[in-house]
mmCIF file of the N, C-alpha and C atoms, coordinates in Angstrom:
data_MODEL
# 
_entry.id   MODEL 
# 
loop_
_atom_site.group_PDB 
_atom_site.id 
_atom_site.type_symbol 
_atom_site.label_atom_id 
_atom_site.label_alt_id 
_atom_site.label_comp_id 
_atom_site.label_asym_id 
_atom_site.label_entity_id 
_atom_site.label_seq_id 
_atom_site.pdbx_PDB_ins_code 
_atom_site.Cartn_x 
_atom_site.Cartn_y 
_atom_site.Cartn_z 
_atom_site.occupancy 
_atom_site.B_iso_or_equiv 
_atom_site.pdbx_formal_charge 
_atom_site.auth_seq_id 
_atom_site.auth_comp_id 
_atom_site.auth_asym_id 
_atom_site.auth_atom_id 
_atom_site.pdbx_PDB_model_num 
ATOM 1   N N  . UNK A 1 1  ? 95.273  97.505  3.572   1.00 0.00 ? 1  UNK A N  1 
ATOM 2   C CA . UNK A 1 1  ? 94.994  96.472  4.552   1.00 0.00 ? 1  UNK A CA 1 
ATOM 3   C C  . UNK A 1 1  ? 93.547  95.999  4.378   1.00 0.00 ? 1  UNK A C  1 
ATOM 4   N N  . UNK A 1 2  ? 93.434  94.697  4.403   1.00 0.00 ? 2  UNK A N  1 
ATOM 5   C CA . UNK A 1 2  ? 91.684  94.577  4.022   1.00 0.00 ? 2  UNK A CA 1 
ATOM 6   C C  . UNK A 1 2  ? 90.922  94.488  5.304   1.00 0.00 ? 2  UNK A C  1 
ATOM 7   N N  . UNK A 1 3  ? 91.563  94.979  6.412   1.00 0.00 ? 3  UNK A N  1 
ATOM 8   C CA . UNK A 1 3  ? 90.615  94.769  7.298   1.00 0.00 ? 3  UNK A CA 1 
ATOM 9   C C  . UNK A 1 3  ? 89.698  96.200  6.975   1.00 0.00 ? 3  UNK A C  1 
ATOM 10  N N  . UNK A 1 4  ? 90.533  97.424  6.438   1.00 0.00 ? 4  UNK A N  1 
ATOM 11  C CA . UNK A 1 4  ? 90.286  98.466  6.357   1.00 0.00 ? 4  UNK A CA 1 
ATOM 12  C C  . UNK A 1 4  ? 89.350  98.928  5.589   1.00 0.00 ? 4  UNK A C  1 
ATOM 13  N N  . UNK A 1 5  ? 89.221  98.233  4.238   1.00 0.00 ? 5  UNK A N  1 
ATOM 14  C CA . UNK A 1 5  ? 89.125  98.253  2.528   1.00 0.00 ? 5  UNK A CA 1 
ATOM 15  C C  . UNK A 1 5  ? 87.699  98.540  2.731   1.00 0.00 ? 5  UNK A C  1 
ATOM 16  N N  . UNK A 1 6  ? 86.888  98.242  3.225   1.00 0.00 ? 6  UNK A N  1 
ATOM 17  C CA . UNK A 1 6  ? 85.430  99.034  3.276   1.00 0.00 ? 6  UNK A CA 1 
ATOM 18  C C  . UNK A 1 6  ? 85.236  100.464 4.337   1.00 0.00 ? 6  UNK A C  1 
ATOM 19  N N  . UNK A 1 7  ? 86.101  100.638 4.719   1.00 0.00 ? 7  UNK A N  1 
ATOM 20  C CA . UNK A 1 7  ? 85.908  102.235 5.158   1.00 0.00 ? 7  UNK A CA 1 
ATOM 21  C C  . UNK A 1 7  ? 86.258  103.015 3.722   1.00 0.00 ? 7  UNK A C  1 
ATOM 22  N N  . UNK A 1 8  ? 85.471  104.032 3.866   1.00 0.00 ? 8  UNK A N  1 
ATOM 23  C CA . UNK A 1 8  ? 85.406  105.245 2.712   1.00 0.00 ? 8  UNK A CA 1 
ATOM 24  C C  . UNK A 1 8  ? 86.389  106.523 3.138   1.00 0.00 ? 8  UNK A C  1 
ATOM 25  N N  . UNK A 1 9  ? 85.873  106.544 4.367   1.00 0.00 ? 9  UNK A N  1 
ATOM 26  C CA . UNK A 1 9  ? 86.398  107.593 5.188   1.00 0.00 ? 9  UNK A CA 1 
ATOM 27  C C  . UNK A 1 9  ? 86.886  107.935 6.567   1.00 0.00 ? 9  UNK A C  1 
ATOM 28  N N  . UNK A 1 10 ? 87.919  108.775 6.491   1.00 0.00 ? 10 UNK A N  1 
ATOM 29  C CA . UNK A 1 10 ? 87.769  108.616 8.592   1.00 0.00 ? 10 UNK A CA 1 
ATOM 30  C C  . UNK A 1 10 ? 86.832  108.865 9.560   1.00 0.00 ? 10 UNK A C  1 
ATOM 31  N N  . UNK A 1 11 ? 86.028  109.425 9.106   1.00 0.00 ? 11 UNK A N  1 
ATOM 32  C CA . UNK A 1 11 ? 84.832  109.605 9.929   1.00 0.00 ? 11 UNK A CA 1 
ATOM 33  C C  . UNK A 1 11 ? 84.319  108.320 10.278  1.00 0.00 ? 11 UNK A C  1 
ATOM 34  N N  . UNK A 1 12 ? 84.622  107.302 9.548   1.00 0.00 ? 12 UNK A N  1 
ATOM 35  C CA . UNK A 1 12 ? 83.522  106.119 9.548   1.00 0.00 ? 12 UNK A CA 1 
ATOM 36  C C  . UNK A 1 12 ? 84.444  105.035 10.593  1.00 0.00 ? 12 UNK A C  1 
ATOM 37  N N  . UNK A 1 13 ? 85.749  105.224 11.190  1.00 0.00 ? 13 UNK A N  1 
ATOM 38  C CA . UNK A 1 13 ? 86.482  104.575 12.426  1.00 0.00 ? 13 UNK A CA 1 
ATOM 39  C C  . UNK A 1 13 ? 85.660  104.929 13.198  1.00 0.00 ? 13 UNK A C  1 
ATOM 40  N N  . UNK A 1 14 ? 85.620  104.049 14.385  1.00 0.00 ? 14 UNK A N  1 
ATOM 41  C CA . UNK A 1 14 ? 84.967  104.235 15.616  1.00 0.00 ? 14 UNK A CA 1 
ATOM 42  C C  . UNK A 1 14 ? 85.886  104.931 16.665  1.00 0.00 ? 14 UNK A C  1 
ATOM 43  N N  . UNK A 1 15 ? 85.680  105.849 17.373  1.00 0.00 ? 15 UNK A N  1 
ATOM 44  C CA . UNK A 1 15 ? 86.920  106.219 18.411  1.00 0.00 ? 15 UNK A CA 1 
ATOM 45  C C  . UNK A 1 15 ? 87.968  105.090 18.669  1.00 0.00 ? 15 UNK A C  1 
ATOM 46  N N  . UNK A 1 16 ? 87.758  104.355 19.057  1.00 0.00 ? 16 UNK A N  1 
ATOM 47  C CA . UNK A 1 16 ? 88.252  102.855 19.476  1.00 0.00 ? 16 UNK A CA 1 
ATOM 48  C C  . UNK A 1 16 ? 89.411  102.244 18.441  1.00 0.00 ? 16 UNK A C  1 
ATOM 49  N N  . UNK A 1 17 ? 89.061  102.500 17.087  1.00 0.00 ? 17 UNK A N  1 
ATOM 50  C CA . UNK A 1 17 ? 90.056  101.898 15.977  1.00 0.00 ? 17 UNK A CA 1 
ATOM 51  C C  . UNK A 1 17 ? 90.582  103.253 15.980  1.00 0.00 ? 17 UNK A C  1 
ATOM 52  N N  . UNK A 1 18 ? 90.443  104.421 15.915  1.00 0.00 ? 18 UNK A N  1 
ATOM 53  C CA . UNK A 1 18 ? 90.839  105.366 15.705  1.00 0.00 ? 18 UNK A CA 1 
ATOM 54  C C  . UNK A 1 18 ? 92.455  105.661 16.610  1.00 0.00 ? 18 UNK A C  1 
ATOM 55  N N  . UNK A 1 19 ? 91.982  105.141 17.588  1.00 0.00 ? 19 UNK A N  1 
ATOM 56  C CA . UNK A 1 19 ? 92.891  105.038 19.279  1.00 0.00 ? 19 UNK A CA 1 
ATOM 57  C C  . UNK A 1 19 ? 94.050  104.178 18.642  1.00 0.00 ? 19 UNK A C  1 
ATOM 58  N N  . UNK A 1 20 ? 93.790  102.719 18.263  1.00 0.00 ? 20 UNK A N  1 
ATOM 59  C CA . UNK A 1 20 ? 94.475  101.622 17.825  1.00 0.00 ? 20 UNK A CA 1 
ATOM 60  C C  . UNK A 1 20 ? 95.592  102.022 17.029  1.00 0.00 ? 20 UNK A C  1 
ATOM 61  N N  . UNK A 1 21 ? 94.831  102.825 15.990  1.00 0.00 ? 21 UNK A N  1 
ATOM 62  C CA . UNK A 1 21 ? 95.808  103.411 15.023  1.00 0.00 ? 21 UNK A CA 1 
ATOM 63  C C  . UNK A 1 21 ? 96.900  104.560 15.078  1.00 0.00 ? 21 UNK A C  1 
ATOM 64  N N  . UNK A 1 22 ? 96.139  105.274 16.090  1.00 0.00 ? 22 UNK A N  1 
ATOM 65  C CA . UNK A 1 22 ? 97.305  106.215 17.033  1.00 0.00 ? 22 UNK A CA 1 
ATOM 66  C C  . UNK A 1 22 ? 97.909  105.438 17.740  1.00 0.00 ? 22 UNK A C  1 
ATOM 67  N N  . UNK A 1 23 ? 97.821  104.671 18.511  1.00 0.00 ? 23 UNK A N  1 
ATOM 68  C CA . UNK A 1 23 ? 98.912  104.123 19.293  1.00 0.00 ? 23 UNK A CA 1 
ATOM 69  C C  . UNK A 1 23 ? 99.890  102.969 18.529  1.00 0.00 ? 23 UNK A C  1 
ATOM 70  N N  . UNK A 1 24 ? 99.571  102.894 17.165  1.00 0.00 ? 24 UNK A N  1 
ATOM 71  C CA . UNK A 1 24 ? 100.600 102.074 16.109  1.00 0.00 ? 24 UNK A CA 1 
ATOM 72  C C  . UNK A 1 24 ? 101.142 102.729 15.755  1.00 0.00 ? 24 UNK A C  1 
ATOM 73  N N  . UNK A 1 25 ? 100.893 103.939 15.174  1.00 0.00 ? 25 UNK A N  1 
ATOM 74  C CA . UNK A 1 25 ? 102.222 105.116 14.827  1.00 0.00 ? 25 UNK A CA 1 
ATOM 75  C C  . UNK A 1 25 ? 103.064 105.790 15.715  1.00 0.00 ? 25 UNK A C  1 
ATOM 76  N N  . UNK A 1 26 ? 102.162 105.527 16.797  1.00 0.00 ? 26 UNK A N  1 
ATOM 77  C CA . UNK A 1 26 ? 103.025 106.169 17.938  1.00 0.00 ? 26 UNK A CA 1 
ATOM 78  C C  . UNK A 1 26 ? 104.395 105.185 18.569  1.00 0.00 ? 26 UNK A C  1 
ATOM 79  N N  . UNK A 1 27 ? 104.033 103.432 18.923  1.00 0.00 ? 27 UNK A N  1 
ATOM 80  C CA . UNK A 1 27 ? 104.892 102.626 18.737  1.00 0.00 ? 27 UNK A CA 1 
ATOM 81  C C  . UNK A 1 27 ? 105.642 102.483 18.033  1.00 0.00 ? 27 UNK A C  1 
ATOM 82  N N  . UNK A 1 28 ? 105.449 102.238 16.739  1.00 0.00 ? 28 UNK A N  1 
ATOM 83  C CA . UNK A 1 28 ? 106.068 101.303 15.725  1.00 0.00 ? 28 UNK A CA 1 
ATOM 84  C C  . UNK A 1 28 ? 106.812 102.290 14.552  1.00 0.00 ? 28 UNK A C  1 
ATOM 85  N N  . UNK A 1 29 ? 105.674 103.375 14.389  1.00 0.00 ? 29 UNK A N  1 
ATOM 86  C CA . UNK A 1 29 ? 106.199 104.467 13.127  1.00 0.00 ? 29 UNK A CA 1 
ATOM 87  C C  . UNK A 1 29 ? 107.262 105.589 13.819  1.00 0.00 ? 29 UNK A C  1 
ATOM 88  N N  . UNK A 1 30 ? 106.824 105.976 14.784  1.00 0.00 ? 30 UNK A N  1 
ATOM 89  C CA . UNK A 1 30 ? 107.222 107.211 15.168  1.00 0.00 ? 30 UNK A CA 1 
ATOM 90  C C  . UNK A 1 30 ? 108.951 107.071 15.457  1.00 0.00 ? 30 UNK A C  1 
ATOM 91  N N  . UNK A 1 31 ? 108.933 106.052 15.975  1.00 0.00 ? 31 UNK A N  1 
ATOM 92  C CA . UNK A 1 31 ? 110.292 105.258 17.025  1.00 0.00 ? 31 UNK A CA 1 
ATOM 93  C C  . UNK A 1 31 ? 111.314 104.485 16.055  1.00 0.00 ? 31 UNK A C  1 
ATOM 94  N N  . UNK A 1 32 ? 111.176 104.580 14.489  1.00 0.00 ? 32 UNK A N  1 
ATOM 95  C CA . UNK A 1 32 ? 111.674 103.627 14.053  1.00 0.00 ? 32 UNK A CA 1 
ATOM 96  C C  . UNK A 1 32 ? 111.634 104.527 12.607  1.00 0.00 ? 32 UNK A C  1 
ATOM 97  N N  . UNK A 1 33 ? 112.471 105.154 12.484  1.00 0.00 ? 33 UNK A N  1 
ATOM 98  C CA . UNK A 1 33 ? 112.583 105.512 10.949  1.00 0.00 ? 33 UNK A CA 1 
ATOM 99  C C  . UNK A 1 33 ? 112.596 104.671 9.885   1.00 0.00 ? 33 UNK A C  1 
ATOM 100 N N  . UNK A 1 34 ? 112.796 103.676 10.100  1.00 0.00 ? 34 UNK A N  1 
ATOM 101 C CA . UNK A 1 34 ? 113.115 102.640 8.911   1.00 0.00 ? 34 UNK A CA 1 
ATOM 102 C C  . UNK A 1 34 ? 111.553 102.491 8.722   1.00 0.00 ? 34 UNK A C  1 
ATOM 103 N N  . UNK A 1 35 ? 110.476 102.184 9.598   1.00 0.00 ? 35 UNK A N  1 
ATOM 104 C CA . UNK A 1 35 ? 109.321 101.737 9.479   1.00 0.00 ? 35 UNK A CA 1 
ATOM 105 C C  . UNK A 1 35 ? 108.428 103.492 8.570   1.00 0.00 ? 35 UNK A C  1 
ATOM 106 N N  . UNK A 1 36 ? 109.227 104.091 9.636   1.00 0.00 ? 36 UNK A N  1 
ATOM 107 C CA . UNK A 1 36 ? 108.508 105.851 8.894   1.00 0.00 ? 36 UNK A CA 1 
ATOM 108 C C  . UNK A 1 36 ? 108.680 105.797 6.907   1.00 0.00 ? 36 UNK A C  1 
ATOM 109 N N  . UNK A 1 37 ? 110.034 105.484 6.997   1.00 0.00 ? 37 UNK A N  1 
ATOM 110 C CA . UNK A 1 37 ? 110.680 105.986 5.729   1.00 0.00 ? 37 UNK A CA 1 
ATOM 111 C C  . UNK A 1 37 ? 109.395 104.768 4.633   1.00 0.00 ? 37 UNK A C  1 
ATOM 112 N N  . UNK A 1 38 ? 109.564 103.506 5.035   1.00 0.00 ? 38 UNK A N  1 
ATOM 113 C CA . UNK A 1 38 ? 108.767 102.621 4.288   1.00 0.00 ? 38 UNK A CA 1 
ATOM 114 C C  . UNK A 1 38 ? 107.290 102.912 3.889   1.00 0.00 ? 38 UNK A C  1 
ATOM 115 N N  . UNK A 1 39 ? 106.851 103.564 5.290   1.00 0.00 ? 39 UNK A N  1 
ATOM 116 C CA . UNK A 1 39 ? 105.174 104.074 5.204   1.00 0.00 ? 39 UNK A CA 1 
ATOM 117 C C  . UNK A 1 39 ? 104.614 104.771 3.868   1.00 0.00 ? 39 UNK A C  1 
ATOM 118 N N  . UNK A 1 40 ? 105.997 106.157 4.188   1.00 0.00 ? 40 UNK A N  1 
ATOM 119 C CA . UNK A 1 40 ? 105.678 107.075 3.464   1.00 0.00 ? 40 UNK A CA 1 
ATOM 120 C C  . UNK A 1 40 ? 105.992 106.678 1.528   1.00 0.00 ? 40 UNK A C  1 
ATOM 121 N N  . UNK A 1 41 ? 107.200 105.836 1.740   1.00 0.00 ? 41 UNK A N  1 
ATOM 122 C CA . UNK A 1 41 ? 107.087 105.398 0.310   1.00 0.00 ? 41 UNK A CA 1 
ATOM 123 C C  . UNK A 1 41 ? 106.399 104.529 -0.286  1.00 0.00 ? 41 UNK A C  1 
ATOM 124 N N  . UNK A 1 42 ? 105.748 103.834 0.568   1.00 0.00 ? 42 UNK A N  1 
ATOM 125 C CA . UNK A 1 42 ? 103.993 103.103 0.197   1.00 0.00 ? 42 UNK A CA 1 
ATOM 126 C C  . UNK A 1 42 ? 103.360 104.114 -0.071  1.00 0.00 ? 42 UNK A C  1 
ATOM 127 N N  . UNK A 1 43 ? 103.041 104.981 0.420   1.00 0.00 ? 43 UNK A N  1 
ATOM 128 C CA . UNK A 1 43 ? 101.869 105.854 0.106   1.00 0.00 ? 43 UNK A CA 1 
ATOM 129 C C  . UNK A 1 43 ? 101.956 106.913 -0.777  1.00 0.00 ? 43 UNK A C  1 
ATOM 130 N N  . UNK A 1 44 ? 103.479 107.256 -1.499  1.00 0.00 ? 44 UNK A N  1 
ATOM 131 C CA . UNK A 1 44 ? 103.883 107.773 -2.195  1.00 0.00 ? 44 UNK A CA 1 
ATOM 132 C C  . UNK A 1 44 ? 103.568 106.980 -3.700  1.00 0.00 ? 44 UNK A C  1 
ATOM 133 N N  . UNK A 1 45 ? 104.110 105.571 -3.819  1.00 0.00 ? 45 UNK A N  1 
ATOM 134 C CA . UNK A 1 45 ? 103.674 104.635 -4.717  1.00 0.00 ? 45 UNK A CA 1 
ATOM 135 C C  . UNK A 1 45 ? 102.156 105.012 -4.669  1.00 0.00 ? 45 UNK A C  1 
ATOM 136 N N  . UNK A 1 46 ? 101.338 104.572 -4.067  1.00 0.00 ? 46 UNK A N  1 
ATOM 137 C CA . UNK A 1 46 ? 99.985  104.502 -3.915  1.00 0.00 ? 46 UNK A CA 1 
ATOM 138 C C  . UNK A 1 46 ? 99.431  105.757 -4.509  1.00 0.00 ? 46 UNK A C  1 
ATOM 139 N N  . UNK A 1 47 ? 99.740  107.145 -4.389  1.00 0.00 ? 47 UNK A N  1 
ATOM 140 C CA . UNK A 1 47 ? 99.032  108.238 -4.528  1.00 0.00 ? 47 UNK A CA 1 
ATOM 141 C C  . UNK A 1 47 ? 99.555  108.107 -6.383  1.00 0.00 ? 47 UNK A C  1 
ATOM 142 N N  . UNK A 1 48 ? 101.055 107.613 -7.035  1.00 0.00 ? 48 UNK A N  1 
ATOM 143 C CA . UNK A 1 48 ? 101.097 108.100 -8.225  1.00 0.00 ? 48 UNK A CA 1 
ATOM 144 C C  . UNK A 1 48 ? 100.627 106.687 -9.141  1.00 0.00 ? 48 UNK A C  1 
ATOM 145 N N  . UNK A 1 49 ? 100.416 105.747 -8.645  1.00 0.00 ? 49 UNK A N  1 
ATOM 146 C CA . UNK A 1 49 ? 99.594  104.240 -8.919  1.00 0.00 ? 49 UNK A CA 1 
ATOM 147 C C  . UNK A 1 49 ? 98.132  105.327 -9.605  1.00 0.00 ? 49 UNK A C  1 
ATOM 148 N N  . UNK A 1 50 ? 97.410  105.731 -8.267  1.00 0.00 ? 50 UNK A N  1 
ATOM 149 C CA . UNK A 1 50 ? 95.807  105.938 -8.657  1.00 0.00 ? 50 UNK A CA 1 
ATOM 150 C C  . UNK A 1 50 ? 96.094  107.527 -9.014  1.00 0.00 ? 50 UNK A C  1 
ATOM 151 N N  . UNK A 1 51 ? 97.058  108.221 -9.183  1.00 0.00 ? 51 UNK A N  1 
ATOM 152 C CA . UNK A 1 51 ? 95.861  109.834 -9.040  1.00 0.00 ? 51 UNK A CA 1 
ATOM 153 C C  . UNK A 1 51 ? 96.640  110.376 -10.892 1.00 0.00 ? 51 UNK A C  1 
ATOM 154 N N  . UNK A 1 52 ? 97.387  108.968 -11.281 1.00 0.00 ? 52 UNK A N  1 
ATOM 155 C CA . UNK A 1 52 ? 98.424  109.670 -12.498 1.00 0.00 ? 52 UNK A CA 1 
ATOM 156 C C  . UNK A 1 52 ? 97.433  108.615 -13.475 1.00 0.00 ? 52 UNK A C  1 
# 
């Protein structure tokens, strides 16, 4: 997400975005497998994209 793309790390969210982002997984991911199942296979792509 490029709003994101200059954070390095989680430390560097402010409580506030930190909150935002819990309460999006908590809505949208948690409640909706279809949205879970998609997440995780983005980030599955993503980890063998950069770490292979």
């Amino acid at each position: 997400d490029p709003e994101y793309r200059h954070y390095n790390d989680i430390s560097e969210l402010s409580p506030h975005r930190l909150q935002e982002i819990k309460r999006f997984f908590e809505d949208c991911i948690l409640h909706n497998p279809i949205y879970l199942f998609s997440l995780l296979h983005a980030v599955a792509e993503y980890l063998i994209y950069y770490c292979i």
